[in-house]
C-alpha positions in Angstrom: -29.2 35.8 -27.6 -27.9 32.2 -27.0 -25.6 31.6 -24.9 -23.2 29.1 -22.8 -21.3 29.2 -19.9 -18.5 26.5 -19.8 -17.3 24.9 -16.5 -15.6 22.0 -15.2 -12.4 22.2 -16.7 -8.7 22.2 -14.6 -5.3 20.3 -14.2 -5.7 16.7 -13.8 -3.5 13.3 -14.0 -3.5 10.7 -16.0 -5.9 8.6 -15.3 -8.1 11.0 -13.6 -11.7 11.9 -14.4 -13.8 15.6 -14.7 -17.0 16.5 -16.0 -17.4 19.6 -18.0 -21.2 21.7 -17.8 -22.4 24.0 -20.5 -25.2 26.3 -19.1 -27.4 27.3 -22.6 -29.5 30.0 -22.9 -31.3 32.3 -25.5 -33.2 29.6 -27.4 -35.0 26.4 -26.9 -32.4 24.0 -25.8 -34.6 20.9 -25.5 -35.3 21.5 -29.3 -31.7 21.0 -30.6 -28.9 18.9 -31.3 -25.6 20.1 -29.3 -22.1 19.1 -29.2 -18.8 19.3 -27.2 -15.7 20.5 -29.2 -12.1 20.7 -28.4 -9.0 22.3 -29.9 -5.3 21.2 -28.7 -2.6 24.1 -29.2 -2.2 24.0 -33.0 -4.6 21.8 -33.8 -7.8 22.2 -35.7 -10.6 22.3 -33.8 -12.4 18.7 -33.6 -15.7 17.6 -32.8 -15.8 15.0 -29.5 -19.1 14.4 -29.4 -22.8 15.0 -30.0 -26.3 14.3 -28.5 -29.6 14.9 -30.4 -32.4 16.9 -28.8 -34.0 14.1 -26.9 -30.4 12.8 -25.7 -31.7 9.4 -27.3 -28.4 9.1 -29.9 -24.8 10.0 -29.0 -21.9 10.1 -31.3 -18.1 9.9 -30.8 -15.1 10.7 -31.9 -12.8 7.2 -32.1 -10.3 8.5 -29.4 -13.0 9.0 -27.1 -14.9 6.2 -27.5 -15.4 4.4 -23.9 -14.0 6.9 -22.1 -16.1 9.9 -22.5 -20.4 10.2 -21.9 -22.2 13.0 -23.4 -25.9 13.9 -21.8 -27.8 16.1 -21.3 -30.6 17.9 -18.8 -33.0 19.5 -20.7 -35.1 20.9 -17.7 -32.0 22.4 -16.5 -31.0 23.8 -20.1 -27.2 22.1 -19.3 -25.3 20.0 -21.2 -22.3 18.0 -19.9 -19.5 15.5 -21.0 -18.2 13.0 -18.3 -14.9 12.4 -19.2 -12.6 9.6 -17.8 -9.6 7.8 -18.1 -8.0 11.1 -19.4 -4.9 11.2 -20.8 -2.3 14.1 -22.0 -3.9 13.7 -25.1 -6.9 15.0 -24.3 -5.5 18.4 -23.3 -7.5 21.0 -25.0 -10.0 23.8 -25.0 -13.4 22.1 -24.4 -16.3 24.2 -26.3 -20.0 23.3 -26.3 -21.7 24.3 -29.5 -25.2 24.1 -31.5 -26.2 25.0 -34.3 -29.1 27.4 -35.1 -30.7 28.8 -38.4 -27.1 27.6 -40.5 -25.1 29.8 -37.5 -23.1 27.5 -35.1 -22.7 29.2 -31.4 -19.9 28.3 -29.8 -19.0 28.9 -25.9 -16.2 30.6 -24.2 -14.2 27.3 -23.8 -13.1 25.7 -20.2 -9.5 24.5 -20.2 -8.6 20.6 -19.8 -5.1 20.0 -19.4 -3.8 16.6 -18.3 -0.3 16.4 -16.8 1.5 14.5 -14.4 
């Protein structure tokens, strides 16, 4: 079945830098778009950003914009976001997701919080 193993995630400062993975498996990663995801504490969950198959077009969410990279290994069936400049805004949940057949698969989540 497909799955994804989140990593990466921790306490950082302002300022600082990490780089979240997402290990798929269970279907043909190479063959589909995917996405990182993030959900604040009572927030909605909102879509970062997204890569298509190839990795040839990203997408990104305004307050992200310059700061964050999204790509992808598709011989290594990972995904990754390189996220910089962080700042306690960016505190979330950070969940990789794709979406197969009208289902969307969603991670476990790997924590980001950004504190001083």
């Amino acid at each position: 079945q497909v799955q994804f193993v989140e990593s990466g995630g921790g306490l950082v400062q302002p300022g600082g830098s990490l780089r979240l993975s997402c290990a798929a498996s269970g279907f043909p990663f190479r063959s589909y778009d995917m996405s990182w995801y993030r959900q604040a504490p009572g927030k909605e969950r909102e879509l970062v950003a997204a890569i298509t198959a190839t990795g040839s077009i990203t997408n990104y969410v305004d307050s992200v914009k310059g700061r964050f990279t999204i790509f992808r290994d598709n011989a290594q069936n990972t995904l990754y976001l390189q996220m910089n400049s962080l700042t306690p805004e960016d505190t979330a949940v950070y969940y990789c997701n794709t979406r197969l057949r009208g289902t969307n698969f969603w991670g476990q989540g790997t924590q980001v919080t950004v504190s001083s």
